[in-house]
C-alpha positions as a printed Julia matrix, in Angstrom:
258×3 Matrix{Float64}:
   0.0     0.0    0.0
   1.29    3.5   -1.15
   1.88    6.49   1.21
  -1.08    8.11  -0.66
  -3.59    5.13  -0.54
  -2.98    5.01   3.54
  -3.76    8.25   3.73
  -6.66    8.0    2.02
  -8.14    4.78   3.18
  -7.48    6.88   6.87
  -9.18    9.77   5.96
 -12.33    8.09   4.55
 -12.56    5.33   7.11
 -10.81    6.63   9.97
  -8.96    3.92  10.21
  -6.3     2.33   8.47
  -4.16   -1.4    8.8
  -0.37   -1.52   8.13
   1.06   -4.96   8.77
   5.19   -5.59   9.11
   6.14   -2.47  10.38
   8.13   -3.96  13.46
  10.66   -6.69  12.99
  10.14  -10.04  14.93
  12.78   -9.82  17.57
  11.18   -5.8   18.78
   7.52   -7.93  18.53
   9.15  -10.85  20.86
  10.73   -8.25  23.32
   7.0    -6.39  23.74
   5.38   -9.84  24.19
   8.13  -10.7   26.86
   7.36   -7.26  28.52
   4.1    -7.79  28.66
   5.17  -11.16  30.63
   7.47   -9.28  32.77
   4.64   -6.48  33.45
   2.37   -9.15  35.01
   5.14   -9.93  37.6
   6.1    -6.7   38.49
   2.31   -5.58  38.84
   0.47   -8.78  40.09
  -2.68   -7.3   41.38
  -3.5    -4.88  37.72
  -5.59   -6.36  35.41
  -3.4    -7.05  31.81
  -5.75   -4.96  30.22
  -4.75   -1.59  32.27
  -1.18   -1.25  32.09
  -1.18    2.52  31.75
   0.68    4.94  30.9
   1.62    6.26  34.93
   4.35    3.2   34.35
   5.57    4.23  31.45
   7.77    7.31  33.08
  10.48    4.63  34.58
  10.53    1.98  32.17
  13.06    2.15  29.36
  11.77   -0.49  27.26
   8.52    0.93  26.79
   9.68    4.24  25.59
  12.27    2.75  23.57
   9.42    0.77  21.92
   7.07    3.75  21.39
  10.05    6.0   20.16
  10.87    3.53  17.49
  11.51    5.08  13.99
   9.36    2.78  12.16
   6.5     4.36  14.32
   6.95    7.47  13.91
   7.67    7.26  10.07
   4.16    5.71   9.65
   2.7     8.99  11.94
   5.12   11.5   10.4
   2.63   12.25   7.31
  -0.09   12.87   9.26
   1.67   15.0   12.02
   4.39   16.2   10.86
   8.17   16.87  11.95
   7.52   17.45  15.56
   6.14   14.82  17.02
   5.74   13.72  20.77
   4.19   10.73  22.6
   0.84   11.7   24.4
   0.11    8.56  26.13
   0.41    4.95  25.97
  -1.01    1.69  27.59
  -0.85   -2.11  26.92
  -4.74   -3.68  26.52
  -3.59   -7.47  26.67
  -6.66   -9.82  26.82
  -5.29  -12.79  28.59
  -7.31  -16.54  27.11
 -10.76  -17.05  27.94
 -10.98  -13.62  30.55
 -10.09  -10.89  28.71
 -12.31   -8.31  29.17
 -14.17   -6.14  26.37
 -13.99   -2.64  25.49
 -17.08   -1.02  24.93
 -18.47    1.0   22.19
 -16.24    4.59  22.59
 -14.73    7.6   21.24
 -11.18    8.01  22.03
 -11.44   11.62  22.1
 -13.93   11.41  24.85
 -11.09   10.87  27.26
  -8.13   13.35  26.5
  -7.45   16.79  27.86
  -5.84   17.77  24.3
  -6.0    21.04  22.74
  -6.89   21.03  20.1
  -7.81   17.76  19.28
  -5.08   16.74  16.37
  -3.81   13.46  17.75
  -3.3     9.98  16.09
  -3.29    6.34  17.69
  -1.4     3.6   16.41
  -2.92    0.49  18.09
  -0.05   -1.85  17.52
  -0.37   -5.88  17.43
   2.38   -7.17  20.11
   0.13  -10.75  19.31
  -1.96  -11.73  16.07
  -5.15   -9.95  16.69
  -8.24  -11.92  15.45
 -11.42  -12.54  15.55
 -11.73  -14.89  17.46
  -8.89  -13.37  20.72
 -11.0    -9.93  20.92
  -9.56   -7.93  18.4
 -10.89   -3.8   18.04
 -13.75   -3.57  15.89
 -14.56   -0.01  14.25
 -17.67    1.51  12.65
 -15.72    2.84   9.49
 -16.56    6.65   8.29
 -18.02    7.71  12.55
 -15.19    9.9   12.35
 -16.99   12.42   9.84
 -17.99   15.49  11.53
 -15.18   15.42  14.15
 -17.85   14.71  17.0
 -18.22   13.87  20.14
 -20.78   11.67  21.63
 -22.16   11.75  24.74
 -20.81    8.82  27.21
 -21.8     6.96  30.16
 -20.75    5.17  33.11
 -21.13    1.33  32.61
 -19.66   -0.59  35.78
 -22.48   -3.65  35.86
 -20.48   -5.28  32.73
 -17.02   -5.57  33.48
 -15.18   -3.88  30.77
 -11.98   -2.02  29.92
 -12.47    1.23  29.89
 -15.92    1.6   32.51
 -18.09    3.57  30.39
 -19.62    3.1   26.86
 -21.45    5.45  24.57
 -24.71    6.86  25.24
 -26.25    6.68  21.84
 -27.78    5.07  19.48
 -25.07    2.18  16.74
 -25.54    0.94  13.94
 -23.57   -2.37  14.59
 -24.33   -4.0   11.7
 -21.84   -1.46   9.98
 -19.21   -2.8   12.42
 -15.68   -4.16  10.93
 -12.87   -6.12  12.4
  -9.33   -5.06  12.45
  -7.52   -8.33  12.28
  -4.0    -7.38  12.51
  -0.83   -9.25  12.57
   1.71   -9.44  15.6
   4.06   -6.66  14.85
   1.46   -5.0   12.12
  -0.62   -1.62  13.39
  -3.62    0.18  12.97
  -4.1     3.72  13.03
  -7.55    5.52  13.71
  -8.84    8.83  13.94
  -9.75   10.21  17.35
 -13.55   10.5   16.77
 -13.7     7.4   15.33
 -16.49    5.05  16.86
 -15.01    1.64  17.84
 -14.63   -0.83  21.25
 -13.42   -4.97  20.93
 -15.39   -8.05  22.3
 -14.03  -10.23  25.4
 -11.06  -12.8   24.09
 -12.75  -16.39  24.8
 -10.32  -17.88  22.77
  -7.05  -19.87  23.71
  -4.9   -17.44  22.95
  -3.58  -13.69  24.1
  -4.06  -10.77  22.36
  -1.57   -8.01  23.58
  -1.69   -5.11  22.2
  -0.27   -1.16  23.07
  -2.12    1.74  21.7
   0.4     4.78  21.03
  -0.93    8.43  21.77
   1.21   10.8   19.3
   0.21   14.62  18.79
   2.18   17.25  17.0
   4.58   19.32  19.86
   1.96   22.59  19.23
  -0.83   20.53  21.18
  -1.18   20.83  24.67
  -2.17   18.53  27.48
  -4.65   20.51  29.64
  -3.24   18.27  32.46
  -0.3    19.6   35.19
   2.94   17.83  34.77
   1.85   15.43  32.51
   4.93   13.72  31.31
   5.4    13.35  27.09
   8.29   12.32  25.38
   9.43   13.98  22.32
   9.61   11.19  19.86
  11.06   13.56  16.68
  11.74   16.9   15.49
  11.76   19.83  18.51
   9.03   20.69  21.31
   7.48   24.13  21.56
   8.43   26.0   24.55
   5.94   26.44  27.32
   3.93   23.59  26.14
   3.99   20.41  27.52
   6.55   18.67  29.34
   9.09   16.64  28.82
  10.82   14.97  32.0
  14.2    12.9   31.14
  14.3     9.61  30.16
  14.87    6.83  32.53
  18.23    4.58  32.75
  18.24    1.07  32.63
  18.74   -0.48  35.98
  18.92   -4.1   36.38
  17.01   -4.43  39.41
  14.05   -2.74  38.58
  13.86   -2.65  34.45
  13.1    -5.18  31.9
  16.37   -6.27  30.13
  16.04   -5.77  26.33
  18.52   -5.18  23.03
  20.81   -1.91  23.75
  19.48   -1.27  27.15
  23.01   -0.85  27.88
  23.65    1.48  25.55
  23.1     5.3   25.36
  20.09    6.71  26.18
  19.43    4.16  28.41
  22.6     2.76  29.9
């Protein structure tokens, strides 16, 4: 698929799939992590490892700094790119919990609203292990629905729109481990519970151009490319690697992290 035709396919659908863009040993590390992250945090659910544990953990910024990332972001943004937020939704087999019907947007103190996810695959996401599922073209408009509470169905994210679907218009994004998706921030779209044998890991990345703000105090982004904007946002330093209390991955040894 051509530069042009993701754009396009994005813009019309408000989504869009791009499969290989990470190479299998970065894919192995995050599924490792994600192994490692149920250790270190025993009592959190897989599917809410947030981004609060991002700010001292070298592995996960290395992963959502990656070049390959941001080249697939970089023609939708622009030079001057930072990392919002992040967080790991991995369904474990047979428990995984759903997300309900939402709007991304919904949730983020941004101004203005010009931000991009890439929901990346650390697993194959299927069918059948609870992968997202979108309403293609609910990003028209730039809207935002009205949302409510929902805490008697165990879900992801607590709440679920308050409004009328269509779900018969409802696609899923099967992607491959290593693969990603990108989708707009008004875009309509939740995933079912994973029933299935098998995992599905995946990280959704948070990246906005350096001239938005976060309406939130001290809430830490990382510059991921080009320069930030002074006054706006901020950027704390990044981590070192420390044995005792980091997951050990290629280069963590090495400068910026060693």
């Amino acid at each position: 698929m051509t530069g042009e035709e993701i754009i396009r396919r994005y813009e019309e659908d408000g989504y869009v799939v791009i499969p290989e863009v990470l190479d299998q040993d970065l894919t192995r590390e995050a599924q490792g992590h994600i192994e490692w992250m149920g250790k270190k945090y025993p009592d959190i659910r897989p599917e809410g490892y947030h981004h609060d544990l991002i700010v001292d953990d070298p592995f996960w910024i290395r992963l959502c700094t990656d070049a390959r990332l941001i080249d697939v972001i970089e023609p939708f943004l622009g030079p001057d790119i930072a990392l919002f937020a992040a967080h790991y939704i991995s369904k474990p087999p047979r428990t995984g919990l759903p997300v309900l019907w939402h709007q991304d947007g919904n949730y983020w103190p941004l101004e203005p609203m010009e931000v991009i996810t890439i929901w990346l695959a650390v697993d194959d996401s299927t069918t059948e292990n609870g992968c997202m599922r979108v309403i293609p073209g609910t990003h028209n408009g730039q809207k935002l629905y009205k949302h409510r509470s929902e805490k008697d169905k165990a879900n992801v994210l607590s709440s679920t729109l308050d409004e009328y679907l269509d779900e018969e218009k409802a696609t899923d994004v099967v992607v491959p481990a290593g693969g990603v998706s990108l989708h707009d921030p008004f875009l309509i779209h939740g995933s079912e519970a994973n029933l299935s044998d098998k995992r599905r890991g995946g990280l959704t990345l948070r990246y906005i151009p350096t001239t938005t703000r976060i309406k939130r105090e001290n809430f830490p982004a990382y510059l991921c490319r080009g320069k930030a904007i002074e006054g706006v946002n901020t950027y704390p330093p990044l981590p070192h690697f420390r044995a005792e209390d980091h997951y050990p991955f290629k280069g963590c040894d090495q400068p910026p992290w060693g």
